[in-house]
Each structure stands twice: as C-alpha cells, then as structure tokens.
N, C-alpha and C positions, 0 to 999 in steps of 0.2 A: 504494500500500500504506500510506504515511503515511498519508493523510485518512483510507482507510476502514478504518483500526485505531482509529479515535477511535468509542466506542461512544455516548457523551450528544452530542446537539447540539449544544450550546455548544462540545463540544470540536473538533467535526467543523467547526464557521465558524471556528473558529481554526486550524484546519488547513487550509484552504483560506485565508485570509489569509496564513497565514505561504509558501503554498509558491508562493503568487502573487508576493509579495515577495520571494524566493528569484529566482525565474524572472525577475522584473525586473532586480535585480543584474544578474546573469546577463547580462541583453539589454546592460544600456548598458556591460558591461565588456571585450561581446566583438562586435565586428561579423561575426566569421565566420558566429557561432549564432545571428545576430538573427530572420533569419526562421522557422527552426525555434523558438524561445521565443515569437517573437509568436505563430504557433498553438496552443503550448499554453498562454498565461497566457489568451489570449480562450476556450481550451476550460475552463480549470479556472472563470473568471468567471463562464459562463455553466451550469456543472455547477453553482457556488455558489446560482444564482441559481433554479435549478432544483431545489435541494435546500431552498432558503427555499419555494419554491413548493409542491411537491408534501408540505409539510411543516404545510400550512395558513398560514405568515405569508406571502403573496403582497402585502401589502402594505409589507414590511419588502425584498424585495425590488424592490416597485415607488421605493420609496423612492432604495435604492440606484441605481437606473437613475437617477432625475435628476442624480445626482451627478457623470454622466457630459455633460452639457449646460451649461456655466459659465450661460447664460441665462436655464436653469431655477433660479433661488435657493430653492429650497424643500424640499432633501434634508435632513433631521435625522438621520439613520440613520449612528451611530457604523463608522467601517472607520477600520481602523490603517495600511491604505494610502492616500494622496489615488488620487483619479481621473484627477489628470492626470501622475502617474507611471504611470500603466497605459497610458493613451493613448499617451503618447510613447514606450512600449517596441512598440506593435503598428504593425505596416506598414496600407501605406491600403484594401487588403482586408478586413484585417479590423475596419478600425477600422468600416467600411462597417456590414459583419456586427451586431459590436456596437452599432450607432446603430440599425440596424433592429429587430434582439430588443427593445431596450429600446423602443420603437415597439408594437410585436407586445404586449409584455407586457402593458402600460399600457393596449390596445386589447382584448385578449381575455382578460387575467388567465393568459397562460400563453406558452411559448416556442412558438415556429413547430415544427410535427411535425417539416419538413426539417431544422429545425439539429437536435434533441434527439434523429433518426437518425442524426445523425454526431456524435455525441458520440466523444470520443479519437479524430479525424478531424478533415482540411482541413475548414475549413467550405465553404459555397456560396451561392450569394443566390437560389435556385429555392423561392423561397415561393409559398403561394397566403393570399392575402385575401378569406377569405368575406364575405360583407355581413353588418355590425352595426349591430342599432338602440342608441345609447348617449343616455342624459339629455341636454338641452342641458350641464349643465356637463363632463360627461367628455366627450362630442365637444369640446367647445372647449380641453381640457385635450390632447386626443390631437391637433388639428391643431397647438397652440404648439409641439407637442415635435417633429411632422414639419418644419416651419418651425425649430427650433432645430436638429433631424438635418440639414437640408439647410445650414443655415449654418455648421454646422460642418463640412461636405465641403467645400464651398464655402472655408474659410479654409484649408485644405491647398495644395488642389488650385490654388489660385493662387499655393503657393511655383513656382519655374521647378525646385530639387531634386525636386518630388514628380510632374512632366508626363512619366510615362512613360508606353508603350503600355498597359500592365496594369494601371496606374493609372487612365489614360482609360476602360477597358473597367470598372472594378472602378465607378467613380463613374457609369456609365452604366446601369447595373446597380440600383444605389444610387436612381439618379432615377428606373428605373423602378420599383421599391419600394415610394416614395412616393407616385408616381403611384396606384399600384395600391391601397395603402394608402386614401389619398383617396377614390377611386373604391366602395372598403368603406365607407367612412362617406358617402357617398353628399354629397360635401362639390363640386356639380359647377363651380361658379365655383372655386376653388381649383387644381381639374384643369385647365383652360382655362389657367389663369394658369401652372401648375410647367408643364403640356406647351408652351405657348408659349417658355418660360426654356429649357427644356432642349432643344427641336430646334434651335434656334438655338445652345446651346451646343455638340451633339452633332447634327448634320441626318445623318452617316450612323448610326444607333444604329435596328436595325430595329425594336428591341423598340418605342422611343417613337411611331414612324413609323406602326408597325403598329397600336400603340394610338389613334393622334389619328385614323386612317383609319377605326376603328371609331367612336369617339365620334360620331362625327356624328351620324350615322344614330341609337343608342340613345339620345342626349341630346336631339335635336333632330329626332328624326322626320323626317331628308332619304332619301330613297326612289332621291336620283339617283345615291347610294356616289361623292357629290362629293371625300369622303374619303380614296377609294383615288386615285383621279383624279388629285386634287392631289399623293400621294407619287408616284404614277409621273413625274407632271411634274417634282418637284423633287427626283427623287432626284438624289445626284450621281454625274454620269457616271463618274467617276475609282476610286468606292467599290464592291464586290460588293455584292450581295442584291439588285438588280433583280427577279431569276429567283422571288426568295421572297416578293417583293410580289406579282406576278402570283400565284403560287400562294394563296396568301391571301384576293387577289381575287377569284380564280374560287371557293373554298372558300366565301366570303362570301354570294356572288353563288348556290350551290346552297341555301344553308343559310334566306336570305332573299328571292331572286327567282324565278327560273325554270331549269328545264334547259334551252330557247332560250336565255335569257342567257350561262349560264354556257360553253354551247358558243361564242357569239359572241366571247367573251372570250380562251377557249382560241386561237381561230382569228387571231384578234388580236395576239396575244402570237405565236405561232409566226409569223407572216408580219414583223410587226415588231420582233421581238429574235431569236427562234432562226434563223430564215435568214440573218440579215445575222451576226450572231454564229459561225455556221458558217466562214464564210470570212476570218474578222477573228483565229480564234486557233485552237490545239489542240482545238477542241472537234470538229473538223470531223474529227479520227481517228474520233470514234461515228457520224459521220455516213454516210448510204447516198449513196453519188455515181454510183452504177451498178449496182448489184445489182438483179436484174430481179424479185427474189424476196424484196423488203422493197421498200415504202412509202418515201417523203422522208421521211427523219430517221432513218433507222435502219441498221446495216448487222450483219449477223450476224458475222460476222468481228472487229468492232470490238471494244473493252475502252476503259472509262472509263480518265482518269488518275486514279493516288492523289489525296489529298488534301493528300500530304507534297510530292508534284513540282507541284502546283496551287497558288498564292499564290490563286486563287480558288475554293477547291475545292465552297465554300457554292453560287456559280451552276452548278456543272458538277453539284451532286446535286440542287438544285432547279429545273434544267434538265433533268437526266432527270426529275424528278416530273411536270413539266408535258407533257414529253412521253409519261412513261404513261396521262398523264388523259387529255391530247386524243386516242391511239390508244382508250382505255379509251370515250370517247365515243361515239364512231366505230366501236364495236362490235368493232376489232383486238385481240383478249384477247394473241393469238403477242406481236404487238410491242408493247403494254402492259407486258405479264410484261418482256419482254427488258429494256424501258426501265427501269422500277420495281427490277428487277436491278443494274442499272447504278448508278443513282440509290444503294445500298445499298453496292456497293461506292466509290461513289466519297463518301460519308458522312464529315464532319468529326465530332470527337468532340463540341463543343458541342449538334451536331444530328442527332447518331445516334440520339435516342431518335424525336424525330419523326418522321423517314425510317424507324424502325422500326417507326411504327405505323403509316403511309399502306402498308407492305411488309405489313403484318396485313390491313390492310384490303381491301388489293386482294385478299387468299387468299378474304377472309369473302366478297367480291364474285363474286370466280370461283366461287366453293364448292369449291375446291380442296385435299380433303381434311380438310374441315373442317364434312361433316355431322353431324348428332347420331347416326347411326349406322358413323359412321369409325372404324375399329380406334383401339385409344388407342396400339398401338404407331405409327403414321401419325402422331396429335399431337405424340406424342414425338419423332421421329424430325426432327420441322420445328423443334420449340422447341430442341433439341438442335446441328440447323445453325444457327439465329439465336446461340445463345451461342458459337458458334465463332466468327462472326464478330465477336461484343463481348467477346469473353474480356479484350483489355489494357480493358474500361471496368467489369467485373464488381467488382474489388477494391479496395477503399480500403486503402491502409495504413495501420495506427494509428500516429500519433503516439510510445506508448512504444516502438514498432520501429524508428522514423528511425533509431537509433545504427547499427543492423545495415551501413548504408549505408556509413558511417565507417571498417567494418571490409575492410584491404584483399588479404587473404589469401580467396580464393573458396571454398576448403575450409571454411574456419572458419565464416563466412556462412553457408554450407549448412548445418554446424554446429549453428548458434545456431537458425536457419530450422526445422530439424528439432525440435530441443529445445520452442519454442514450439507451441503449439494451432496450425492453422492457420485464417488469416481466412476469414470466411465470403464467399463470392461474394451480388451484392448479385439479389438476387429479384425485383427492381422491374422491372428487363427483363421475365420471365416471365408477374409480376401482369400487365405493359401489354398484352403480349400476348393473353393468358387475358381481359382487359376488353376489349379490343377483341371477342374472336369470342363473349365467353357473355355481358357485360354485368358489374358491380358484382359478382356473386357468385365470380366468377371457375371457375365450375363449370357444365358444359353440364346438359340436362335427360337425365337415366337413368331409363329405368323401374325397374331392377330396384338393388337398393344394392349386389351385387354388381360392379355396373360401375363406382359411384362409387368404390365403393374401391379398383377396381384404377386405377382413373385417377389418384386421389389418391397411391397408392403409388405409380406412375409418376412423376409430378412432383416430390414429393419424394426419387423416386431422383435427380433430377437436381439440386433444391435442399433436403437434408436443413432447411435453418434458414426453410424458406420457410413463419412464421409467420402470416403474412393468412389464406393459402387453406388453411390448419387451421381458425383461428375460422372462418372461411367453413360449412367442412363442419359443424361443432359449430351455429352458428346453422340450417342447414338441417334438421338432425333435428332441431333443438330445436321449430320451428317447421310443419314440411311432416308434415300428417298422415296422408300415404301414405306418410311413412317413419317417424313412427313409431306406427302400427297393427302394424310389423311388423317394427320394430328392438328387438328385445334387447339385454338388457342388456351382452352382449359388445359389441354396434355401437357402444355407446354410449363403455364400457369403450376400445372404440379411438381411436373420436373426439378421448375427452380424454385419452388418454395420446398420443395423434399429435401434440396442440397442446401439449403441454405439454416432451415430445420436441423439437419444431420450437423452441421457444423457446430451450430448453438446449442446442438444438448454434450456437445463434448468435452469431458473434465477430463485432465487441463485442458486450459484452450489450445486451440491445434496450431501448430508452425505458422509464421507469415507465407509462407508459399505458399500454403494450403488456403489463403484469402484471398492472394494474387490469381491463384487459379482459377477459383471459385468467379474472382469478380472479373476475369474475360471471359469465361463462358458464361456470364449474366450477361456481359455486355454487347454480346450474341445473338440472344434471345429476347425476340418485341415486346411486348404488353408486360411487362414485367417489372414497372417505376416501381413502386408502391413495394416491393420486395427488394427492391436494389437496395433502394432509401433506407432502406429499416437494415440492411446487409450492410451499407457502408457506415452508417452512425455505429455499428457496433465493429465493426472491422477500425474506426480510427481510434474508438474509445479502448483498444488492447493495442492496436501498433500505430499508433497518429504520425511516427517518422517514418512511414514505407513510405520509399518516393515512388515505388512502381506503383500501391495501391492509389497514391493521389494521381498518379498520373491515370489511372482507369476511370476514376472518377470525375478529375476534367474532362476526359473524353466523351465520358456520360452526359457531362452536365452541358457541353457545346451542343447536341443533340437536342435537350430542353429547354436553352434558353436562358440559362443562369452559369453562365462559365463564369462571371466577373466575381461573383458572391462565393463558387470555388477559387479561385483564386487568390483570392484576400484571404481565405481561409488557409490554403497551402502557406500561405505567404506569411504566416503569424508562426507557422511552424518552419519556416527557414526554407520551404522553396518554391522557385521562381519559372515561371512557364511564360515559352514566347508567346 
C-alpha cells in the first residue's frame, strides 16, 4: 500500500528503495524472519525493476542489475541502497533467482514471464530461454554477466555455512539456467565447457545429465544417442532418477528414430532395471507375482507407495511411466491405464506437472473421452478429478499473508483467512492439460459457437481467473471466419467481458503483459467502450506507468473523441504523445 500510494514515479522508486531498506534492517536484526524478508526484499527488487521496465527506462534498470555483479564495474545508476547489502540479506535461492533475472533482462530487455507470475510469491527457477539472435557486442556482454552469475554462486556455495541440501538443489538449478541460457545464444563451446564444470560438480543433477545426453546429437549430429548411453552408464548407483533417464531415452528415441527403436529400448530397461529392481525393494508390492489375469509387472490389487513413505519416490513414478509405455507398446491399453494411474499417484510435487501431462497424453492416445464430439460435461468431469489430485500444488501463498501463519489461535486464522479475497488456484495445470489434447489454443474445434461457449463457461466454472483460454477465445472470433460471419455483437460482447472478468477475479493480480495483451485484443473488438473503460481505470489503478498500456488507450480514446483528456492524463504521469 506504501509504494503504490506514490502516484509520480520518482516517488514510487523511492518507495520501493526505502521499503527494500526497511526489509533489510529487518533481515540482519532478526534471524527468526530472515527467510521470510529475503523473499520479499528479492520480490519488491524485482517489482522495482519491472516497474523501470515496463515504464520504458529498461535501460536504467539494466543498469541497476550490474550493480548486483562486483565484476561487472560498469553500473552508474544512483540506488540509496549498495547491492551488497541486499545480497547479504537474501538466502542462496534467491540470490540464485536474482542473478538469473538480471541475466534474463540484459538478454531479452525484460523479466522471465515465470518470475513476473509470481510476483508477491516464492519465487522458482522454471524459466524457459527462447533463442536470441543479439549483435556481437551484446552476446558478449550477456555471456561476461553468465560467467560473472556463475562466479558469484560459485563464491557462496564454497563457504562449508552455505553446503546445504536446498542449497545444493537451488545452485543446481542455477547451473542449469545458465546452461540453458547459453544454449539461447547459441554460445555452443561455452555449453561444453559450464556442462562439463557442472556434472562433475553435480553428476546426480538430472536436469544437466539430461541436457549433455541431448546435446550430442543436436550439436554434433551423432545418430548413435551416445549421449543417453553414457548417462545411463555413469549414473550413480546410490542417487534416484535412473527410471527418468530411460524414460527420456525412449521419449528421444520416438521423437528422432524409430518405433522398433524405441520398443527395443523399452524392452531393455524392463529386463535390466525393473525386474531386478522388483525384488531389491518395495516396488515389488505393484508388482504381478501371480495373478493369472495381469501381465509381469502388474498386479490389480496392488497401490503405489506415496511419495512421502518413498525417499525414492521420482523412480517409483517414472517406473510406472515406463511401464505404461512398454504395456502402451504392446498394445495392453487395461494395464497401460492401470500403470500411468499409478505412476500419478505415486507423483513427487517437483514432477507432478510432467506425470500430469504423459496422464493427458495417454487419455488423447486412448481417445478416452476426449473426442471432438465428447459431452463437455465428460471434459469437465476429468479436468475436475486431475485438480483433486493437485489441489495442495494449485495455490501459492502471497507473501503479505505469511503473518496469518504466526497467528496461533485457529479461530482467529480462519478469521483473518475469511476477511481476505481468496487466492486464486493456479490455471496452469488446466492450460497443460487443454494443450496437451487441442494444441496452443487450448480450445477443441466446434462447429457451432454454441458449444464453444458452453465449454468455455465450463472451464471457467472451475477456474473463474483462468485468463489464457479467454484471450484464447477473443483471438478465435477475432480471426476464424466461420465465426464471425455469424457472431454478433453479443458473442463478441461476451468474449470480452469473459476476459476481462477472468483477469479481475485473479489473486494476485496478473503481470503487466497480461493487460497489454488483454487491452489490444479489446482494442480489436467494436461495441465494447463500456468494458474497455471499466478495463483500463482498473488496469492504470495497478500499473499507471505502463507506457504500452497508455499508449492502447490513447489509441482508444482518438477513436472516441477524447484523446486530449488522455493525454493530460498520461502527461501527469511523465509521458508524452505526438
């Protein structure tokens, strides 16, 4: 509420310096609250940084990121905090986080989508690095600062204070970042050289393993997937994930060889890991040992262990994967399903998103309720059990609710719980889902738009803030002209009151990009004032310095006749239109 009562910019970077350096107090004065402060002083840095951004100085931004690298000497950019009182207030997660953005920024002029969805939230390091072409001098500008990022984990991570397990995971993370990074700038000696540093640093770390096992092949044109080869040989025995290299493997082995291959492979893996694995631990409860009416590998009776009684619970869910494919080979759909069930409950939270999309995949494969002519109460009815089973992964808590925590009277809690909006459930599960069986649009093919819309109203009965698959539908009639030869103005009318709907039931509120987009495809769309109006007074009342949003809405307002009234309006917030 401090920051965003500051109405001029200038006032609003000083209000986020000051409550950064409030928050840092704070950390070095009290070790109870250190790790609750480090997430929010990296959340408000990166709100700053994003507020510089989307405000048109991305470069006064970029700036301040260097300042976060002692090896980059080249930040001028005035803060009333040093940099290295910020660092030393945050734990080595997030210091991670913060060394990537700054990475990310510098490389694409803007924050990674994933962090700026979890803005007033834990961060995560689940970015994706598209491929950029950049001048020689900014690629060379963007590898020093991944080389200054790594050497600055690098001088932590070698105190013996900071060698924890979550630390080891967090820097692992970190290295594959960089990696992946690299890999976008197309930088491939560099990659050779950090994967080589870092398996050695980290040899059980699947994400790197799984990475150097694909390089091969795409860098070097090797045909013989000598790449997987060598991680299965040198996985180490003692570590999980075995079970999700082969999967990989054979995933790789469809994607770029043959279906002979990939069944050889299958056939491979189950003779020499899952048999012998059977009789070596707990796994051999799923197993068929007699059942005359199941296959080897399977017993109906059986139930996976959790994941919470499994210290291995990653090879007990990507050991039923591998065994729903080999049955799914083999033409067994009964014990495919059974396995791939299994596989879903026995799901670690790291990897319940994946296991929930090979569990999509296999439905799209069966066609198991999931024709273009399947009641939408059927779709529903499935997307509905899949979120009972991610219910505890659906919600992020914000940050300004940790206090709630603190409170130790349960009445009260509930209380305060009640008083509050509640958070919105995260939609991303849903979208995965919906992308897996219709593709990118996340909407099957209808003839008639009555059906679109009862489907749409379905889905959003289940995620009211489920923003994507609104613009989804808005781009479809914008574009498909067998819908609109014969959508009126009401269709349209709902179109963009549903997406505009979806956005305002969303806690938190959703990214600036997600208003920018929102308000071109309003700007799109005719008879639609009356909804704009009520979209943008609430769109400047959370981000009033997007210069892209003011700019959609002088565009708007030249159309009705009041551009001069937006104007003086921009103009009280610092900018200026010919």
């Amino acid at each position: 509420m401090y920051i965003n009562s500051r109405t001029q910019f200038d006032g609003r970077l000083v209000a986020y310096d000051a409550s950064i350096k409030a928050l840092c107090r704070h950390a070095s004065a009290s070790d109870r609250d250190r790790m609750r402060d480090s997430a929010c002083i990296l959340d408000l840095f990166l709100q700053m940084m994003d507020c510089l951004r989307m405000s048109g100085n991305v470069e006064k931004a970029i700036q301040r990121s260097y300042g976060l690298f002692p090896e980059m000497k080249i930040s001028n950019e005035p803060f009333s905090l040093s940099h290295s009182d910020i660092l030393a207030c945050l734990k080595i997660s997030d210091k991670c986080v913060l060394w990537v953005c700054c990475v990310y920024l510098v490389i694409y002029r803007k924050l990674p989508d994933a962090v700026v969805q979890r803005f007033e939230c834990e961060k995560e390091l689940e970015i994706e690095w598209p491929f950029v072409d950049l001048i020689d001098d900014e690629k060379q500008r963007a590898v020093e600062l991944v080389e200054a990022a790594a050497s600055s984990v690098d001088s932590y991570l070698y105190s013996e204070s900071h060698k924890s397990e979550s630390n080891l995971r967090s820097a692992q993370l970190f290295a594959v970042n960089l990696i992946r990074c690299l890999v976008a700038l197309d930088c491939l000696e560099q990659v050779r050289n950090l994967l080589d540093k870092y398996i050695k640093l980290y040899p059980s770390c699947l994400e790197l393993v799984l990475i150097s096992a694909r390089t091969l092949k795409r860098d070097f044109g090797d045909l013989s997937f000598s790449g997987f080869e060598d991680a299965l040989r040198n996985w180490p025995k003692e570590a999980p994930g075995i079970h999700c290299i082969w999967n990989q493997y054979v995933e790789y082995a469809l994607q770029n060889a043959s279906l002979d291959f990939a069944k050889e492979l299958i056939i491979r893996w189950f003779h020499s890991i899952w048999e012998g694995q059977c009789h070596q631990s707990r796994l051999s409860e799923a197993v068929d040992g007699g059942n005359s009416s199941r296959s080897q590998g399977l017993a109906s009776n059986a139930s996976p262990e959790t994941s919470n009684s499994n210290p291995n619970g990653i090879d007990l869910m990507f050991g039923y994967l591998n065994l729903s494919l080999q049955k799914l080979l083999l033409n067994n759909h009964i014990e495919a399903q059974l396995a791939i069930d299994w596989a879903m409950k026995a799901a670690t939270p790291e990897w319940f998103k994946h296991c929930l999309r090979e569990h999509a995949m296999f439905l799209l494969i069966a066609k198991l309720s999931l024709k273009e002519d399947s009641p939408i109460v059927g779709i529903k009815n499935i997307l509905e059990s899949y979120l009972d089973d991610a219910r505890l992964f659906l919600i992020s808590v914000p940050l300004s609710r940790k206090f709630i925590d603190d409170v130790k009277k349960p009445r009260v809690q509930q209380l305060v719980n009640n008083i509050l909006n509640p958070v919105s459930f995260d939609f991303s599960l849903v979208n995965l889902l919906l992308e897996v069986w219709y593709g990118p649009s996340l909407l099957p093919k209808f003839g008639e738009l009555k059906n679109l819309v009862d489907f749409v109203e379905a889905i959003l009965e289940i995620l009211p803030s489920n923003y994507p698959l609104a613009m989804s539908v808005c781009k479809l009639l914008r574009r498909n002209s067998n819908f609109t030869n014969v959508a009126s103005a009401g269709i349209l009318f709902w179109a963009s009151s549903t997406l505009v709907g979806a956005i305002f039931h969303a806690i938190p509120i959703p990214p600036e990009y997600v208003w920018v987009e929102a308000a071109d495809i309003l700007g799109n769309i005719a008879g639609n004032e009356a909804i704009s109006e009520r979209f943008y007074e609430k769109a400047f009342s959370v981000y009033p310095f997007s210069v892209n949003l003011w700019k959609f809405y002088y565009n708007l307002s030249k159309t009705r006749g009041n551009a001069s009234t937006v104007v003086e309006a921009a103009k009280e917030k610092g900018f200026l239109f010919d």
